[in-house]
C-alpha positions in Angstrom: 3.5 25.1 -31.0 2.5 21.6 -30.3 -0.2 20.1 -27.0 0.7 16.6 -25.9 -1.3 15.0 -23.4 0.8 12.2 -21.3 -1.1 9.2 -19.1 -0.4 8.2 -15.8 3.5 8.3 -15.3 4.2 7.5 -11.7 8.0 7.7 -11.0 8.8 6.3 -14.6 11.5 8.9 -15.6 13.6 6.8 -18.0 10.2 6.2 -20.3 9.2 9.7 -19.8 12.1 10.9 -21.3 12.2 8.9 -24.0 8.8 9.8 -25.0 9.9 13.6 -25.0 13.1 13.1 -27.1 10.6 10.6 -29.2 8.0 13.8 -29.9 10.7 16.1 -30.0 9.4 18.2 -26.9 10.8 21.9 -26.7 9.6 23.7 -23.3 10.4 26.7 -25.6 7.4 26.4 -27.4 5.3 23.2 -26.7 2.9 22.5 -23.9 2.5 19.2 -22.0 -0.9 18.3 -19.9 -0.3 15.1 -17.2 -2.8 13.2 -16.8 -1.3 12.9 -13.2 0.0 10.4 -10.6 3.5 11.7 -11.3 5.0 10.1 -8.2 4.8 6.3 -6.4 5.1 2.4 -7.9 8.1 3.6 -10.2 11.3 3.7 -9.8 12.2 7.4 -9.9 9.6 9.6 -8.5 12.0 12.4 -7.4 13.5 12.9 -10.6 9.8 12.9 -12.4 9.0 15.4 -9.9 12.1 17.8 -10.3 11.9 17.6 -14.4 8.4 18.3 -14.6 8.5 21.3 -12.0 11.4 22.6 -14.1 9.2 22.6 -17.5 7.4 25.3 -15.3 4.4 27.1 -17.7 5.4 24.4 -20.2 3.9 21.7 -18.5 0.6 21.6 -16.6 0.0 18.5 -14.5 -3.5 17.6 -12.7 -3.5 15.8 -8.8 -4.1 11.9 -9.2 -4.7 10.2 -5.8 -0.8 9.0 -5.7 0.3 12.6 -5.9 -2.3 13.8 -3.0 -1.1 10.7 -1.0 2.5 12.0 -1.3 1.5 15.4 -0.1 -0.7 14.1 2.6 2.7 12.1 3.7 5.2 15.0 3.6 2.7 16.9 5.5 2.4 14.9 8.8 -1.7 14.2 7.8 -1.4 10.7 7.9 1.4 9.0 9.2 3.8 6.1 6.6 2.8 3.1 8.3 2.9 1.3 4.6 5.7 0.7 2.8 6.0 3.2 0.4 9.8 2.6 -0.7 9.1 4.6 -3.9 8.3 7.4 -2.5 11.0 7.8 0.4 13.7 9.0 -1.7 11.1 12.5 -2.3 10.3 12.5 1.3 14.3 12.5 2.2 15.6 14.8 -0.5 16.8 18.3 0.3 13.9 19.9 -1.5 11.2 17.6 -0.7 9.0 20.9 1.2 9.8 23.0 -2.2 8.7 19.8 -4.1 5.6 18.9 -2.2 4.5 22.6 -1.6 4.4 22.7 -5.7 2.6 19.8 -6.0 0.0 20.9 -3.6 -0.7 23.5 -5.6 -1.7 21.7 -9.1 -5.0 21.9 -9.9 -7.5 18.8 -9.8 -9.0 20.3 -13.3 -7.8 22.1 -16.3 -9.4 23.5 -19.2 -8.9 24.9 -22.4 -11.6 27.1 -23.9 -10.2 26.9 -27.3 -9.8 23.2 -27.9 -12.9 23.1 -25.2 -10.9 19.9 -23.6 -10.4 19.2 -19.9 -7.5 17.2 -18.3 -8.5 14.9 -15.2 -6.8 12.5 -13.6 -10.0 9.5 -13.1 -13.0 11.4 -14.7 -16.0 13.6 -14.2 -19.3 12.8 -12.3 -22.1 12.8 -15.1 -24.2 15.3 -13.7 -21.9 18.0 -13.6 -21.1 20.1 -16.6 -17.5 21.8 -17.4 -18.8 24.4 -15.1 -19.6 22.9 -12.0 -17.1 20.6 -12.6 -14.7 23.6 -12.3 -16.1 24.9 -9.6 -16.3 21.4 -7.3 -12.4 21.6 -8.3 -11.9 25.0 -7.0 -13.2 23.8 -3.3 -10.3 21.1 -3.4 -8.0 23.5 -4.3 -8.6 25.7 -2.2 -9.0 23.3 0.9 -5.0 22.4 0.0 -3.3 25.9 -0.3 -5.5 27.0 2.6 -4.0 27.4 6.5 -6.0 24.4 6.8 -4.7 21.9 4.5 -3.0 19.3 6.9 -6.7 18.8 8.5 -8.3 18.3 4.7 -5.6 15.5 3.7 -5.9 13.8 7.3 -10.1 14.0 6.7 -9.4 13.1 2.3 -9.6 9.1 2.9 -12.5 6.9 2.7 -14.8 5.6 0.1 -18.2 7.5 1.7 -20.5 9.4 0.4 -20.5 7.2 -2.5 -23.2 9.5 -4.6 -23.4 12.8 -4.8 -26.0 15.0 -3.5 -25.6 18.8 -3.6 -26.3 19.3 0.0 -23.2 17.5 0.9 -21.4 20.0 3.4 -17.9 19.9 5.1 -15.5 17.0 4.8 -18.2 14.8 2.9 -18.6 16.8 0.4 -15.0 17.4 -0.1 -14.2 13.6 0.5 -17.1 12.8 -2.3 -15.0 15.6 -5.0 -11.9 14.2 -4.1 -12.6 10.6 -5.0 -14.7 11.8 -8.0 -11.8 13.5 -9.7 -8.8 11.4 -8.6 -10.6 7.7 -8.1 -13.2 7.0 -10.2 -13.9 4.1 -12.7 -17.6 2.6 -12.6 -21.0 3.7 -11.3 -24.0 2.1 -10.8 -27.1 2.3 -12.7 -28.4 4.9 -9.7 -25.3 6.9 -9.5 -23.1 5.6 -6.7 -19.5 5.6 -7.2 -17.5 1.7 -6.8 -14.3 1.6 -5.8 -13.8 -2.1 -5.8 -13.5 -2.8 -9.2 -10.1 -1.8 -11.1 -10.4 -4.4 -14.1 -12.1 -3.9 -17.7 -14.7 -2.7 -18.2 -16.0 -6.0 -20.1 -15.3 -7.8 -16.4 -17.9 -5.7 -14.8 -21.2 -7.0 -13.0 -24.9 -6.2 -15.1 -25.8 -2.7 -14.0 -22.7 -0.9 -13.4 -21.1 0.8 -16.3 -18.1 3.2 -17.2 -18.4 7.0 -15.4 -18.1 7.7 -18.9 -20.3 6.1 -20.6 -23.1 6.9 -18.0 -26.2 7.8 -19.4 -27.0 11.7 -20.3 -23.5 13.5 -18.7 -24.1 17.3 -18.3 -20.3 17.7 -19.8 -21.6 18.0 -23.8 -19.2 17.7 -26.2 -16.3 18.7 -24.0 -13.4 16.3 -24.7 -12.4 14.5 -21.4 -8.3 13.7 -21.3 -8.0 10.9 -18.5 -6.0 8.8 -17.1 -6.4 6.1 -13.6 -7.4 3.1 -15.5 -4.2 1.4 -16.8 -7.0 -1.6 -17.4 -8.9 0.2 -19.6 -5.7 1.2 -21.5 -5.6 3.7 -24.3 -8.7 5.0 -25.8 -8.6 7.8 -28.4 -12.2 9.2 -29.9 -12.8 12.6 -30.7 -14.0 13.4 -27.1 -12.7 10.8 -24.7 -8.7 9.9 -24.0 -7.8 7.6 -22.0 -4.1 7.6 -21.6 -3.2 5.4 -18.7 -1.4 2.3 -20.4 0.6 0.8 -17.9 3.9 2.3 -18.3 4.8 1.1 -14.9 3.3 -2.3 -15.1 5.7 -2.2 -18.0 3.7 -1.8 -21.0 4.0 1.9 -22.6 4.1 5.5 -21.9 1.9 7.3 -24.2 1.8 10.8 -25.1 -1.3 12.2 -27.8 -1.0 15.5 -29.6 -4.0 17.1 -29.0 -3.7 20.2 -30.7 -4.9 19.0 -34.0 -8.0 17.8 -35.5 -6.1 14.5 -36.4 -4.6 12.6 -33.1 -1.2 11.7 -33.4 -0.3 8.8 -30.8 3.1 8.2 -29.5 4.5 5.7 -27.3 7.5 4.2 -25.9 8.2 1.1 -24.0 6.8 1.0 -20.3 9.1 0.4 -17.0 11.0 -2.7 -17.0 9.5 -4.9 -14.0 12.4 -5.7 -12.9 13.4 -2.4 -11.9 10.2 -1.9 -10.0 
């Protein structure tokens, strides 16, 4: 029994299947965490979504904020004024409610007790430990498989609160969780989320700083699986992966085995530009 965990693959079906025949993936036996952002920018975002619901138990994907803006489309929440090409193909297929309504019902968070690991799509807040983290997840999870859940994604957009305060209530609290889990990449020195920088880390202004490398985070030891950051690239320590590496920007797809005390890295070669 093997654990790969897979960055960001957003519609890029030929790559992902390479990387599976690459590490040999049987659903039989082996388990694979997504970093998420299945869906949008690629080519194929219909068929990424069909193979990786088929996996079933065998494959356990977290929401990225491409995935929830797929969902928030299918649902009638916001209306497509954009052109999002990549994504019509899901929104016109047969079994696009059966495919959304699945995705709606991934979780923003998963963890394993026994490797003590947890899977996120952009990071966690540094003041909240493995526990509250899990619990702020819960609230967004159930806000989407709730009655309710058209009014949640139609209320999810916006960059405000930008720092958290427990006393957030309502839709500003969820917005703030949201964003946390499925956009984040710097802070500031005091805490406050920005959303206006997407480049390396090395680019960034004096006093703003990795979420991850934020001073004293309340998550311990806990290894953080990531993904969001295709800038950052790939980043494998004992308690931090970050395995976004541009697949569809045409760089590689790349798939860790986490499993083991020693990493294993894999990769294959990203999306062709052309195609995309």
């Amino acid at each position: 029994m093997a654990v790969y965990a897979i960055g960001d693959v957003q519609g890029c079906y030929d790559p992902l299947c390479r990387l599976l025949e690459e590490i040999r993936f049987d659903p039989g036996t082996d388990t694979l965490w997504l970093t998420g952002d299945l869906v949008n920018r690629g080519p194929k975002s219909l068929k990424t979504l069909r193979l990786v619901r088929k996996l079933g138990d065998s494959a356990i994907t977290v929401l990225g904020n491409h995935d929830l803006h797929l969902v928030a489309l299918a649902s009638g929440a916001i209306p497509n004024r954009k052109n999002f090409a990549t994504l019509d193909r899901v929104l016109a297929a047969p079994d696009r409610d059966e495919l959304v309504d699945w995705l709606r019902h991934r979780p923003l968070l998963h963890y394993d007790e026994t490797m003590d690991t947890l899977l996120v799509h952009a990071g966690i807040y540094p003041t909240w430990s493995v526990r509250k983290a899990l619990a702020r997840a819960a609230e967004i999870e159930a806000a989407l498989t709730g009655k309710h859940h058209v009014d949640f994604l139609a209320d999810m957009y916006g960059d405000t609160p930008w720092k958290w305060r427990g006393n957030l209530k309502g839709n500003r609290r969820l917005r703030f969780i949201v964003n946390t889990f499925t956009r984040m990449r710097m802070l500031t020195s005091t805490g406050r989320l920005n959303f206006s920088f997407a480049n390396s880390p090395h680019r960034a202004r004096p006093g703003q700083v990795p979420w991850f490398l934020y001073p004293d985070n309340a998550w311990g030891q806990t290894r953080i699986v990531f993904g969001h950051w295709s800038a950052l690239g790939l980043i494998a320590l004992p308690n931090l992966l970050s395995l976004d590496t541009g697949c569809v920007w045409g760089r590689q797809l790349t798939a860790i085995r986490i499993d083991r005390s020693v990493l294993r890295i894999h990769q294959v070669p990203g999306q062709p530009q052309e195609q995309t």
